[in-house]
Short mmCIF file of the C-alpha atoms (twelve columns), coordinates in Angstrom:
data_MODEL
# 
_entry.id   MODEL 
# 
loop_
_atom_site.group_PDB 
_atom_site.id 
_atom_site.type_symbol 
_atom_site.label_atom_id 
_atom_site.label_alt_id 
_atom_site.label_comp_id 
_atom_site.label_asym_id 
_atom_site.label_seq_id 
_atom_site.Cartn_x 
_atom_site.Cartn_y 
_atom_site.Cartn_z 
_atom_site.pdbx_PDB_model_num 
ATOM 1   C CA . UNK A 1   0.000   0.000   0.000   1 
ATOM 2   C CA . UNK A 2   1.041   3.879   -0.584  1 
ATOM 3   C CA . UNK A 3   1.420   5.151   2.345   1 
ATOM 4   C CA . UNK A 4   2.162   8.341   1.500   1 
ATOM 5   C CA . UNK A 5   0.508   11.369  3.186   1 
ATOM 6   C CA . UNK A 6   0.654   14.472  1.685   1 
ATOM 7   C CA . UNK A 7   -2.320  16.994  3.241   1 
ATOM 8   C CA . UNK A 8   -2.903  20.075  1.354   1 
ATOM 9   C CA . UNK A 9   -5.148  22.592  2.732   1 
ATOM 10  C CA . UNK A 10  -6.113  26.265  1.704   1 
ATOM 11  C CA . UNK A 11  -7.377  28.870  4.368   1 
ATOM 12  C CA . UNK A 12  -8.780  31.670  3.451   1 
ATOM 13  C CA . UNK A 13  -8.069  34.759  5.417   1 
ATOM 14  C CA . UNK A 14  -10.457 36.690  6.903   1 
ATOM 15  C CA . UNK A 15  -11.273 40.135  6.459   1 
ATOM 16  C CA . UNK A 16  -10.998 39.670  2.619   1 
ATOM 17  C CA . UNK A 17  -6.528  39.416  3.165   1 
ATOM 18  C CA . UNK A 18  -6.822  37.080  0.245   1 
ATOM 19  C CA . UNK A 19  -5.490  33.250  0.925   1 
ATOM 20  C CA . UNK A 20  -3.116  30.862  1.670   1 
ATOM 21  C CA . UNK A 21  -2.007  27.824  0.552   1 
ATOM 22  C CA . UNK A 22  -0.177  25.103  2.841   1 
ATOM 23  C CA . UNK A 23  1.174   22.061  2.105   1 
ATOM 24  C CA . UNK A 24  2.777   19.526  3.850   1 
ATOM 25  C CA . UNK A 25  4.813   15.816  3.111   1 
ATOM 26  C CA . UNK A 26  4.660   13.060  5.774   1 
ATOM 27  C CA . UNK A 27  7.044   10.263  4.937   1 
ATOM 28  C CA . UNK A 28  6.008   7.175   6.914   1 
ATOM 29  C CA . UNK A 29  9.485   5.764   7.333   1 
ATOM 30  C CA . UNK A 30  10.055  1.943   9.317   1 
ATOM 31  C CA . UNK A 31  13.163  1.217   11.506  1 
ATOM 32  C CA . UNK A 32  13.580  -2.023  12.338  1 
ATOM 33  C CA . UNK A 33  15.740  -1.357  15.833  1 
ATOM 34  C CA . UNK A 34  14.859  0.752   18.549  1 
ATOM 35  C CA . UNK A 35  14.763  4.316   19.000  1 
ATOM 36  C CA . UNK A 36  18.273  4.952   20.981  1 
ATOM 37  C CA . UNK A 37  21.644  4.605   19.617  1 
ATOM 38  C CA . UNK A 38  23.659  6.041   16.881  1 
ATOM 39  C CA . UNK A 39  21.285  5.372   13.813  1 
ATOM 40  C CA . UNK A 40  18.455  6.946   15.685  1 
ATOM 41  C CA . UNK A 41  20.282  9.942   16.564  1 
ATOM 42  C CA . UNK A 42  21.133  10.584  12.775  1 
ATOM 43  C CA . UNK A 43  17.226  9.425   11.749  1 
ATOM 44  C CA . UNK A 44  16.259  12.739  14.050  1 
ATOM 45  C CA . UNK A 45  19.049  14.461  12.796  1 
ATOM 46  C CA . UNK A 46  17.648  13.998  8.997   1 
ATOM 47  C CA . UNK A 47  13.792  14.786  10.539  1 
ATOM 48  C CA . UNK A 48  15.252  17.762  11.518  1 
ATOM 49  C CA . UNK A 49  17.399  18.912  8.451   1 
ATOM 50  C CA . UNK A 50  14.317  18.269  6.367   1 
ATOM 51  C CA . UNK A 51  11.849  19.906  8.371   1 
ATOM 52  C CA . UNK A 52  14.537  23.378  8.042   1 
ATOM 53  C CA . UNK A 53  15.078  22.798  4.276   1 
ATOM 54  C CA . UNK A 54  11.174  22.974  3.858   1 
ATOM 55  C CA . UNK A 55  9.975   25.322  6.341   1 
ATOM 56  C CA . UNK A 56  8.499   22.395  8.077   1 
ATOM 57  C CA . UNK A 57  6.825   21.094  5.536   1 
ATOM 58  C CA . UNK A 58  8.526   17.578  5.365   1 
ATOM 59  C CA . UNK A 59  8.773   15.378  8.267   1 
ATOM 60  C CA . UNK A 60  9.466   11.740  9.315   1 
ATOM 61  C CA . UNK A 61  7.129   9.889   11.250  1 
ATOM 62  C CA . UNK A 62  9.422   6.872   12.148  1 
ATOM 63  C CA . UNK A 63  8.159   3.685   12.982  1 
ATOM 64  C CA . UNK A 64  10.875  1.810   15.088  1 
ATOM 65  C CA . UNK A 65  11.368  -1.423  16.812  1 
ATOM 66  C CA . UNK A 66  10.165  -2.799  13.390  1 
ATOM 67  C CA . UNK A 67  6.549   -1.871  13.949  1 
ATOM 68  C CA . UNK A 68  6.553   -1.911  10.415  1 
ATOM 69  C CA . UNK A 69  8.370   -4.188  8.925   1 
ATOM 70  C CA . UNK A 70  11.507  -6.439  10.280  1 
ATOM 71  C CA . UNK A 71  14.971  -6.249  9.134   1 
ATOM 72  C CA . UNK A 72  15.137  -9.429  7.526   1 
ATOM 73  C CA . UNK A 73  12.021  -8.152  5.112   1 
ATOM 74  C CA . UNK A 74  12.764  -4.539  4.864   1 
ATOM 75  C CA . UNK A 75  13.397  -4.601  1.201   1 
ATOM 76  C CA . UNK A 76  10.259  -6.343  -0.071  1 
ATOM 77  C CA . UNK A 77  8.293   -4.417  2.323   1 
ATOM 78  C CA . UNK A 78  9.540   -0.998  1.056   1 
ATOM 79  C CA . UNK A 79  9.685   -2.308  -2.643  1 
ATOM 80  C CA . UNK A 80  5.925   -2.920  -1.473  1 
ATOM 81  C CA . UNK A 81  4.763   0.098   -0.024  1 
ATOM 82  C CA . UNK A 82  4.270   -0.866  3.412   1 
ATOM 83  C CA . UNK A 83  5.825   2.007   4.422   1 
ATOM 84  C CA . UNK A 84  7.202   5.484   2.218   1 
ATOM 85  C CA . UNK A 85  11.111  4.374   3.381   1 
ATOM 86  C CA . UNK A 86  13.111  2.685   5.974   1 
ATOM 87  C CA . UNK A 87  16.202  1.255   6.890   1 
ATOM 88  C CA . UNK A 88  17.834  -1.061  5.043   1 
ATOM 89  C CA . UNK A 89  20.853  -3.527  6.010   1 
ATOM 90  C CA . UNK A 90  23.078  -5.479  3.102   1 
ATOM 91  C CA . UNK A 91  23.431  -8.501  4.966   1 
ATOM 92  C CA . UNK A 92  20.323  -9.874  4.981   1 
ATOM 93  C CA . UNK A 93  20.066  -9.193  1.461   1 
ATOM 94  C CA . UNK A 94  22.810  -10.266 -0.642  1 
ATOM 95  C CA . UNK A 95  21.332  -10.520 -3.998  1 
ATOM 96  C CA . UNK A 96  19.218  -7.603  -4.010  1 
ATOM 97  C CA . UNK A 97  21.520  -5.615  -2.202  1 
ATOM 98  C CA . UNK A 98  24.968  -7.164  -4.143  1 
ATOM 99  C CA . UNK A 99  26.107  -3.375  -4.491  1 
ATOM 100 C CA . UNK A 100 25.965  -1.963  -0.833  1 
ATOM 101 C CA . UNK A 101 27.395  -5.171  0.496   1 
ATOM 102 C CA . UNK A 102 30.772  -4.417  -1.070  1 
ATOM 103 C CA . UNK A 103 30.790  -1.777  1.488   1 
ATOM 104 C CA . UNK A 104 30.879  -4.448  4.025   1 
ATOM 105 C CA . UNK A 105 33.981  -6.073  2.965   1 
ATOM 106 C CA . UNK A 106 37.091  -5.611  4.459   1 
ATOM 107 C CA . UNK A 107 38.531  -3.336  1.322   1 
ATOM 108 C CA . UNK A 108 38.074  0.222   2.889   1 
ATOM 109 C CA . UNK A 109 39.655  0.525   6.123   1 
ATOM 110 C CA . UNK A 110 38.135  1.261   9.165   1 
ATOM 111 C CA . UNK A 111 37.786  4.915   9.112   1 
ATOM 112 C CA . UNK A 112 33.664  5.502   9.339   1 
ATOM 113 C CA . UNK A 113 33.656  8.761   7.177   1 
ATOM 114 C CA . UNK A 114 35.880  7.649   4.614   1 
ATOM 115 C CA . UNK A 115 33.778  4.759   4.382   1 
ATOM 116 C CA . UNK A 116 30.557  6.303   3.709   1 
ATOM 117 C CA . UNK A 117 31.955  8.544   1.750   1 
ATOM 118 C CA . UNK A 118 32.971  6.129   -0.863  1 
ATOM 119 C CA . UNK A 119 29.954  4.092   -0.001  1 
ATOM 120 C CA . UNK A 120 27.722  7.030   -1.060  1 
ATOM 121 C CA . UNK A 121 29.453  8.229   -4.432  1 
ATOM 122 C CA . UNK A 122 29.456  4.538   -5.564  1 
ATOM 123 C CA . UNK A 123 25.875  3.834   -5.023  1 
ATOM 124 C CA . UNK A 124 25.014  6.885   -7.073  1 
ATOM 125 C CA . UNK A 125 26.224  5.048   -9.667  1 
ATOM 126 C CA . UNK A 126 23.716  4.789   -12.817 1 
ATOM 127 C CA . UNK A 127 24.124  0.839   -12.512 1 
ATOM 128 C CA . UNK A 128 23.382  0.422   -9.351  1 
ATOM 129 C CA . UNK A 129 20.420  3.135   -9.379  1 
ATOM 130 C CA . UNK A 130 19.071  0.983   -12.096 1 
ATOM 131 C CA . UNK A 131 19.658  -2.192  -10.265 1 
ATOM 132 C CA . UNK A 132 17.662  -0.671  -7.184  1 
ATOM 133 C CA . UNK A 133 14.583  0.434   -9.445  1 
ATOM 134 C CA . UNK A 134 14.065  -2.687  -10.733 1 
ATOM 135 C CA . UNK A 135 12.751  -3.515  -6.838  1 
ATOM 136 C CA . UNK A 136 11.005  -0.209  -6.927  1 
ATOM 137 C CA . UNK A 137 13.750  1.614   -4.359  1 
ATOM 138 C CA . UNK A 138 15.205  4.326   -4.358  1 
ATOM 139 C CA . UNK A 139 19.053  4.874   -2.355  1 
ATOM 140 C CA . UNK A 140 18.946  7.994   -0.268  1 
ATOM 141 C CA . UNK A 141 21.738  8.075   2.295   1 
ATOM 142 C CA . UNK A 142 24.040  6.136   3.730   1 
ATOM 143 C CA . UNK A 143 25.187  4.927   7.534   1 
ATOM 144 C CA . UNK A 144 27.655  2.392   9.085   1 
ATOM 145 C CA . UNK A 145 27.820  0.481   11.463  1 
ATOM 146 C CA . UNK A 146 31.683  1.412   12.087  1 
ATOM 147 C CA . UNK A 147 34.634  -0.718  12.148  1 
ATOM 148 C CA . UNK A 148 34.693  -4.373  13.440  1 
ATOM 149 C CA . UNK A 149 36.595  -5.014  16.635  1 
ATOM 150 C CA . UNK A 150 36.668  -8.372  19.123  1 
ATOM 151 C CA . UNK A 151 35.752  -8.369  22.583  1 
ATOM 152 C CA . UNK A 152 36.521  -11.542 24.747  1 
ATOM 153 C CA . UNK A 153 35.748  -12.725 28.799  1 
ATOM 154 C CA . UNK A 154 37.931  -14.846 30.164  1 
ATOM 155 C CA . UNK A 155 40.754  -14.695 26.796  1 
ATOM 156 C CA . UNK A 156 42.369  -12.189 24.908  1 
ATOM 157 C CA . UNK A 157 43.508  -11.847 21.272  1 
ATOM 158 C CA . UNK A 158 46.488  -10.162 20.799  1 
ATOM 159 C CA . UNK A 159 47.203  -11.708 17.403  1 
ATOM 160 C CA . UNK A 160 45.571  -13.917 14.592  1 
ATOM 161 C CA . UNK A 161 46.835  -17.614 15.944  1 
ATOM 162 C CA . UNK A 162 44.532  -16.538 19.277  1 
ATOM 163 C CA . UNK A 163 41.949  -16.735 17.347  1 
ATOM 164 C CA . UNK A 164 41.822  -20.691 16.775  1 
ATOM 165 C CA . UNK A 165 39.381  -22.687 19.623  1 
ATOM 166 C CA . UNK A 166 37.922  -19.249 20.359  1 
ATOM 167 C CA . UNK A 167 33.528  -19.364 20.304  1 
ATOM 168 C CA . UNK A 168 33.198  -16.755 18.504  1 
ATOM 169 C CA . UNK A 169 29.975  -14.331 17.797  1 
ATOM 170 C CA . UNK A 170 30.596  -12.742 14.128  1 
ATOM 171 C CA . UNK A 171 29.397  -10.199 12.255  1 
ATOM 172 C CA . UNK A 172 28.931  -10.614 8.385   1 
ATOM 173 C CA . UNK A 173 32.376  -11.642 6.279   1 
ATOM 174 C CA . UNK A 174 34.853  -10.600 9.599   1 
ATOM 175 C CA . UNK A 175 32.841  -13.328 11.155  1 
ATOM 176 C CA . UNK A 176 33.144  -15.845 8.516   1 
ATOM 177 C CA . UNK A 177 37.265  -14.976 8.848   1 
ATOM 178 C CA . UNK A 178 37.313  -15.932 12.045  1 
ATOM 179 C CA . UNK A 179 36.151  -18.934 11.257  1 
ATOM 180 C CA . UNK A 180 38.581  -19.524 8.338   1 
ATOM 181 C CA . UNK A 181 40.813  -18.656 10.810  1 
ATOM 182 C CA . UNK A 182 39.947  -21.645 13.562  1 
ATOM 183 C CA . UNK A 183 37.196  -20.189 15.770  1 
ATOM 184 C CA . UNK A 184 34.001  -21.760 16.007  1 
ATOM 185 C CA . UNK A 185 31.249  -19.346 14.864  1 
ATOM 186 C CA . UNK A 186 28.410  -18.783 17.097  1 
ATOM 187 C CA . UNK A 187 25.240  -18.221 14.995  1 
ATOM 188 C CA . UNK A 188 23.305  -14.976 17.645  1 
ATOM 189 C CA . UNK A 189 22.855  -11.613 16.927  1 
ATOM 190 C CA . UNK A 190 24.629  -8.607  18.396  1 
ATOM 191 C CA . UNK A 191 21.663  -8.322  21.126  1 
ATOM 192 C CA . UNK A 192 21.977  -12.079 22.259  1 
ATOM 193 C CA . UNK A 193 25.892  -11.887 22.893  1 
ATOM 194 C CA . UNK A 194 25.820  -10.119 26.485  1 
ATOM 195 C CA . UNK A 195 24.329  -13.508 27.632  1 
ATOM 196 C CA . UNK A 196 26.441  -15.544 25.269  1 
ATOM 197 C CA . UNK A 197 29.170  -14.330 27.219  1 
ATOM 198 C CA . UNK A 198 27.258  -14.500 30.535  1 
ATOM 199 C CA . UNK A 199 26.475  -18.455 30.027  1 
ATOM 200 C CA . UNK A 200 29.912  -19.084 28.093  1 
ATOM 201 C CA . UNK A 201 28.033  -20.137 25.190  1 
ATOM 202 C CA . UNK A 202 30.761  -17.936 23.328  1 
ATOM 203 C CA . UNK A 203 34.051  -16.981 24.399  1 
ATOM 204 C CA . UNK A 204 34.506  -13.555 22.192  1 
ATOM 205 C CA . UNK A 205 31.878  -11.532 20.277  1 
ATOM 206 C CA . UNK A 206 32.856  -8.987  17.105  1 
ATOM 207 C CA . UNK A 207 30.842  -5.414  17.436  1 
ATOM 208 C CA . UNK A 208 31.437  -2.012  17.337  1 
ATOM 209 C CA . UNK A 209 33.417  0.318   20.721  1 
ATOM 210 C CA . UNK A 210 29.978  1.960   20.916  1 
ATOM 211 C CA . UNK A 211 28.338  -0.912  22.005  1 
ATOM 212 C CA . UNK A 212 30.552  -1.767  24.810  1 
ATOM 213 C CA . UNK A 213 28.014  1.088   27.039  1 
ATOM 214 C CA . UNK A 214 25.200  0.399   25.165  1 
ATOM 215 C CA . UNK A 215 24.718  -2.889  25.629  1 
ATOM 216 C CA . UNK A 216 26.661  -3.136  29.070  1 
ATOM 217 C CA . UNK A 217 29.540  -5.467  27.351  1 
ATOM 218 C CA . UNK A 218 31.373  -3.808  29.967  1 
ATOM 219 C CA . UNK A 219 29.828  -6.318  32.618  1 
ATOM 220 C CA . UNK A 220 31.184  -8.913  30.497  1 
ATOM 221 C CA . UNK A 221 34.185  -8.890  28.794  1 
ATOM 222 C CA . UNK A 222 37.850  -9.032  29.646  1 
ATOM 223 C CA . UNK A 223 39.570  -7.793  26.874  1 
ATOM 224 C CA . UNK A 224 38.906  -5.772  24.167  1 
ATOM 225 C CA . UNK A 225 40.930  -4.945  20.768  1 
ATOM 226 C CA . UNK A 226 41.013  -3.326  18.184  1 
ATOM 227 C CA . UNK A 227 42.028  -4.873  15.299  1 
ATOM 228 C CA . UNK A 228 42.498  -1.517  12.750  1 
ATOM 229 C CA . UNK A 229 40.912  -4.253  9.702   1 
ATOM 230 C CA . UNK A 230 37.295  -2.649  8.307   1 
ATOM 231 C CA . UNK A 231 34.103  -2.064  8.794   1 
ATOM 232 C CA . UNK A 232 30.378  -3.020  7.733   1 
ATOM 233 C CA . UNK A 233 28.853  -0.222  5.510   1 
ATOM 234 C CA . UNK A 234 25.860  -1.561  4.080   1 
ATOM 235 C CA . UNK A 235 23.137  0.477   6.392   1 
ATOM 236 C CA . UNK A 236 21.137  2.860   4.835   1 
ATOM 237 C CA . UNK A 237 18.243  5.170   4.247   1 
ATOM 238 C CA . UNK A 238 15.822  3.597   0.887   1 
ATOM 239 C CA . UNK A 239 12.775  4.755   -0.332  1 
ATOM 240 C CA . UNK A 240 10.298  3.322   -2.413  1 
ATOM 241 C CA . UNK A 241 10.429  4.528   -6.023  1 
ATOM 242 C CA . UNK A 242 6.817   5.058   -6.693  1 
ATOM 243 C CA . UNK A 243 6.263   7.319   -3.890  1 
ATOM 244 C CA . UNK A 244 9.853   8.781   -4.485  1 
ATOM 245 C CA . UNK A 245 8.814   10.107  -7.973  1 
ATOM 246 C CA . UNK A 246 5.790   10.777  -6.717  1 
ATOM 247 C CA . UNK A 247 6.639   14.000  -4.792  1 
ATOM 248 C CA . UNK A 248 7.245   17.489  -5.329  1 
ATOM 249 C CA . UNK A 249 10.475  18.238  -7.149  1 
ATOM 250 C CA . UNK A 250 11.438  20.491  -3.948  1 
ATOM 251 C CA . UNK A 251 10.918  17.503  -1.512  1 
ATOM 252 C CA . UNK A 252 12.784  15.318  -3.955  1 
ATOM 253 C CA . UNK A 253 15.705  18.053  -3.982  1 
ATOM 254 C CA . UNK A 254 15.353  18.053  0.357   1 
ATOM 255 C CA . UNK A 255 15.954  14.390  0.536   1 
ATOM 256 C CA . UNK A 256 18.689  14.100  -2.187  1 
ATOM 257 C CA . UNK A 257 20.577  17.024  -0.185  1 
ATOM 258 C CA . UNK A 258 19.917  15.197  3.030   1 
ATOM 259 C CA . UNK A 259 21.203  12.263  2.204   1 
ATOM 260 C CA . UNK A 260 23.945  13.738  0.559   1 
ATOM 261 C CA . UNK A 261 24.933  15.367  3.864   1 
ATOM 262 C CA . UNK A 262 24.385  12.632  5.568   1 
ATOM 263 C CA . UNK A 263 28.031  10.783  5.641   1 
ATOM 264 C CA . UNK A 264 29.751  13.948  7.660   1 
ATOM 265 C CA . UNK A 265 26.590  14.199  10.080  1 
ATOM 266 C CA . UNK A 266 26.924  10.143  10.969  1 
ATOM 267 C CA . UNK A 267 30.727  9.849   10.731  1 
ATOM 268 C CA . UNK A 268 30.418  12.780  13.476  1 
ATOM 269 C CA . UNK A 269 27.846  10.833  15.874  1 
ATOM 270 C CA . UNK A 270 29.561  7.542   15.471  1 
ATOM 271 C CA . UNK A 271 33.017  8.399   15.923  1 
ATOM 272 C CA . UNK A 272 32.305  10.786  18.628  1 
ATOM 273 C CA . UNK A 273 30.651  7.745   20.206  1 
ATOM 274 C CA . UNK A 274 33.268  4.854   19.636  1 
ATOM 275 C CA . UNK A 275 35.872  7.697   20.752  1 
ATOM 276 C CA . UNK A 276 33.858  8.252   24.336  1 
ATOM 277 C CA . UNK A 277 33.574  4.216   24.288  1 
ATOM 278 C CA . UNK A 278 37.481  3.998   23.827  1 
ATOM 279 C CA . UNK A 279 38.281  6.825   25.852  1 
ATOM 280 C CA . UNK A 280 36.852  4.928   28.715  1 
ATOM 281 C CA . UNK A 281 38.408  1.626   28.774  1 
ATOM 282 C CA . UNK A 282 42.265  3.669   28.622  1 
ATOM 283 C CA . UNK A 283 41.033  5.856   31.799  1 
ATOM 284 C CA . UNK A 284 39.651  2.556   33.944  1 
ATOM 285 C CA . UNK A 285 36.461  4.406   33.236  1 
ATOM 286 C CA . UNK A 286 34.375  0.820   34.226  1 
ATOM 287 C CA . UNK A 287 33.827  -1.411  37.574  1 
ATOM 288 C CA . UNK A 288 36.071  -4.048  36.026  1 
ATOM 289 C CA . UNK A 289 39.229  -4.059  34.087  1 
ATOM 290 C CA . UNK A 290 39.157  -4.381  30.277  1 
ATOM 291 C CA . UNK A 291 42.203  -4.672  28.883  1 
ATOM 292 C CA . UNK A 292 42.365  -2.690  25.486  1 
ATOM 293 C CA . UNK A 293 44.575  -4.376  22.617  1 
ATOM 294 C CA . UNK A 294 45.579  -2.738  19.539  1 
ATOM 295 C CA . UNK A 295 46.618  -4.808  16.831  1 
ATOM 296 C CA . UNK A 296 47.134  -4.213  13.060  1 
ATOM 297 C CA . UNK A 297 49.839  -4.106  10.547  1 
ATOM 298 C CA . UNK A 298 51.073  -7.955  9.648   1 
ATOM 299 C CA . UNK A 299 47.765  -9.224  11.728  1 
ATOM 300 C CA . UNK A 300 45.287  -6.800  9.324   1 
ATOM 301 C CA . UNK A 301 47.338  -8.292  6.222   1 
ATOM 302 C CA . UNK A 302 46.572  -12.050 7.476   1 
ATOM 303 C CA . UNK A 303 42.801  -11.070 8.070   1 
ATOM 304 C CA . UNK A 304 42.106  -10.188 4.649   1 
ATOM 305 C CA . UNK A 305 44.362  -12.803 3.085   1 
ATOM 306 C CA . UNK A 306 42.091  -14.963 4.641   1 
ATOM 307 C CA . UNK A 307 38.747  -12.664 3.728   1 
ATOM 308 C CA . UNK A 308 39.617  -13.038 -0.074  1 
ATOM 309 C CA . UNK A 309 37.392  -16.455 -0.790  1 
ATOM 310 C CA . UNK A 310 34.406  -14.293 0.588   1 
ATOM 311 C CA . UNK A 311 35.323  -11.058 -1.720  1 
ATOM 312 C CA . UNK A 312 35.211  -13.606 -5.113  1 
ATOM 313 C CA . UNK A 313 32.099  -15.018 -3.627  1 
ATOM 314 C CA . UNK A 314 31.066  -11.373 -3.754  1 
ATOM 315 C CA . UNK A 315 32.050  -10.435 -6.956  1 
ATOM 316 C CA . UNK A 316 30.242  -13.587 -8.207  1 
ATOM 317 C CA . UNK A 317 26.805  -12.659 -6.618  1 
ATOM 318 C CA . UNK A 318 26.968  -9.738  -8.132  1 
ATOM 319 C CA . UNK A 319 27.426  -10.767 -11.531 1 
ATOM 320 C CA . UNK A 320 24.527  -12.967 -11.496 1 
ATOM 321 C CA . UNK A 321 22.754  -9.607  -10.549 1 
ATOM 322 C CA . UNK A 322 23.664  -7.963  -13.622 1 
ATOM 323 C CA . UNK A 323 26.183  -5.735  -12.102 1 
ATOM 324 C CA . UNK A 324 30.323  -5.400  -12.629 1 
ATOM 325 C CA . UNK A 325 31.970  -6.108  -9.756  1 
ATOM 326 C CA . UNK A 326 35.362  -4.734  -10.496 1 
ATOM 327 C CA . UNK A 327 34.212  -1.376  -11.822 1 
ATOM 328 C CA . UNK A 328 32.248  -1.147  -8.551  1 
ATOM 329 C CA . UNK A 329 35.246  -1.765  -6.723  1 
ATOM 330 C CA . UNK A 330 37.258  0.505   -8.854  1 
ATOM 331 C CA . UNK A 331 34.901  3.045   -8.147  1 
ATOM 332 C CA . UNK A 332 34.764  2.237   -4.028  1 
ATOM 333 C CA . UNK A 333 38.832  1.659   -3.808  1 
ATOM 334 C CA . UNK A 334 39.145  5.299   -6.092  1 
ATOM 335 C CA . UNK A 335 37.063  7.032   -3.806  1 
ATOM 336 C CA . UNK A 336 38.782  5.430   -0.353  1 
ATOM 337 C CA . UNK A 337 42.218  6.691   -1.178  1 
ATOM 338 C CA . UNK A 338 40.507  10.223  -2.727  1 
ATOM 339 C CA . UNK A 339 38.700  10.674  0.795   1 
ATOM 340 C CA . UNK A 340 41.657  9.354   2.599   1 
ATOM 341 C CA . UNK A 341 43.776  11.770  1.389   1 
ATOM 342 C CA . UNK A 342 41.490  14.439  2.058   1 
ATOM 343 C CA . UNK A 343 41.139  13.541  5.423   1 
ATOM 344 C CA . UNK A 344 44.810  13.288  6.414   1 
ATOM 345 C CA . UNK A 345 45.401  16.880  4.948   1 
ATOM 346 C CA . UNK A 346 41.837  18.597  6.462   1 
ATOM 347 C CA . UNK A 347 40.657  16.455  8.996   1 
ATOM 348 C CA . UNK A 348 37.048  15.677  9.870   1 
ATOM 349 C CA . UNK A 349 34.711  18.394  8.033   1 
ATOM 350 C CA . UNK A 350 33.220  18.986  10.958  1 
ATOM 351 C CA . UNK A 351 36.925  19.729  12.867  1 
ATOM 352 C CA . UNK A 352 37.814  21.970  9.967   1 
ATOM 353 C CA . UNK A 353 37.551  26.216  10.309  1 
# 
């Protein structure tokens, strides 16, 4: 269904003034998670942004804790019109989201804002747009869930051969390395691995530093590094075409410029967040230690030596999807070293004068 809601009205002013005409777009929009947390924070962020580029005549009403739709069926049920737009992640979608899920590889590095920067510019690409409209979506903006770190009770890794015997709760390909790599992969989501680690039903879990407070990890775990390797990328804003084309060319232009903006306003929250999480475990900031690891160099190298079955089973998905794999990655690795660069001679946009 088309649940698109836009009210028009005219009053007519007393006192023969003349009249006025008012208009306004409600974009029913479903979020599968709920409504705290970094995502959330830059869903408001964009309610607000749109509501200032149109004088408050576009606005959000989000639906979260998948009221409307679950993650696992967000695509069909956007493609559908169950709701105007929503949040999308790759993973569960591998074929009809074969694009955005190169953004989950380990190929970028684990920067968050050169990530979705390169992210974004490649799925504006006229091949993947097309790809997209053929399930009736439209891309808008892009998020991430940041880079992929380990956090263990009771163990440490300091270096790839601790990762053999290790139960081990994954996330996407890192997890599927780990496994590669001798651990034995846990099959719970990021929500279930507080009481993995409570019951010892896993040993480690891979997530994000943000999480550590959110989800109270801290109670948990022993250890925590960070492995400097990449980050999952495919998490973003889609809307359904149909109602897309269906509005106003100024609420079209709103949302395009939103989501355009988006990257530097998310890379901002999330950082800011993992930086606070970080920041915490070096000042002893918890009840219990939590030894923070750093690793990288040689270890990063072995980690995606060992990712590179997953990226040809990649490139192959997305073939059978109609797309090119290598000029996608051509594309994505172009844009990671142009944003890169950028960033080690200005900084953070929002850091610079």
């Amino acid at each position: 269904m088309n649940t698109l809601k836009t009210l028009a009205a005219a009053a007519a002013l007393s006192l023969g003034t003349g009249a006025m005409a008012l208009a306004e777009t409600t974009i029913f929009y479903g979020h599968a998670g709920p409504p705290r947390g970094t995502v959330p924070a830059a869903l408001n962020w964009v309610n607000e942004r749109l509501a200032e580029l149109s004088d408050s005549e576009i606005k959000m009403d989000i639906q979260w804790g998948g009221a409307l739709f679950k993650a696992s069926s967000a695509v069909q049920s956007i493609g559908d019109g169950v709701a105007d737009a929503g949040s999308i992640i790759s993973a569960y979608f591998p074929k009809e989201m074969a694009a955005y899920a190169l953004s989950d590889l380990p190929l970028g590095g684990p920067d968050p804002w050169v990530g979705m920067r390169a992210t974004d510019r490649m799925m504006r690409l006229p091949a993947v747009t097309q790809h997209l409209a053929a399930q009736n979506l439209v891309y808008v903006g892009t998020f991430t869930a940041s880079d992929v770190n380990v956090a263990c009770k009771g163990s440490e890794i300091n270096s790839i051969a601790d990762i053999a015997g290790k139960k081990v709760r994954g996330a996407g390909v890192y997890g599927k390395v780990f496994g590669e790599l001798g651990a034995t992969m846990v099959n719970l989501s990021v929500y279930e691995a507080y009481q993995g680690l409570d019951t010892g039903l896993i040993d480690c879990t891979q997530g994000y530093s943000y999480i550590i407070p959110a989800l109270k990890w801290h109670e948990q775990i022993d250890s925590y590094t960070v492995l400097n390797w990449g980050q999952i990328g495919g998490y973003g804003m889609f809307f359904n075409k149909q109602i897309f084309d269906s509005y106003p060319e100024s609420v079209k232009a709103a949302l395009i410029q939103v989501g355009e903006e988006l990257p530097d306003k998310f890379a901002q929250i999330v950082i800011g967040a993992n930086e606070k999480a970080l920041n915490t475990l070096r000042d002893g900031g918890y009840d219990r230690p939590i030894k923070l690891i750093e690793a990288g160099g040689q270890e990063a190298e072995a980690l995606n030596a060992a990712a590179q079955p997953f990226i040809a089973e990649w490139k192959e998905t997305a073939q059978t999807v109609g797309l090119d794999p290598d000029a996608l990655m051509k594309v994505y690795g172009d844009a990671v070293v142009e944003y890169t660069a950028e960033l080690e001679a200005k900084g953070y946009p929002w850091l610079r004068d």
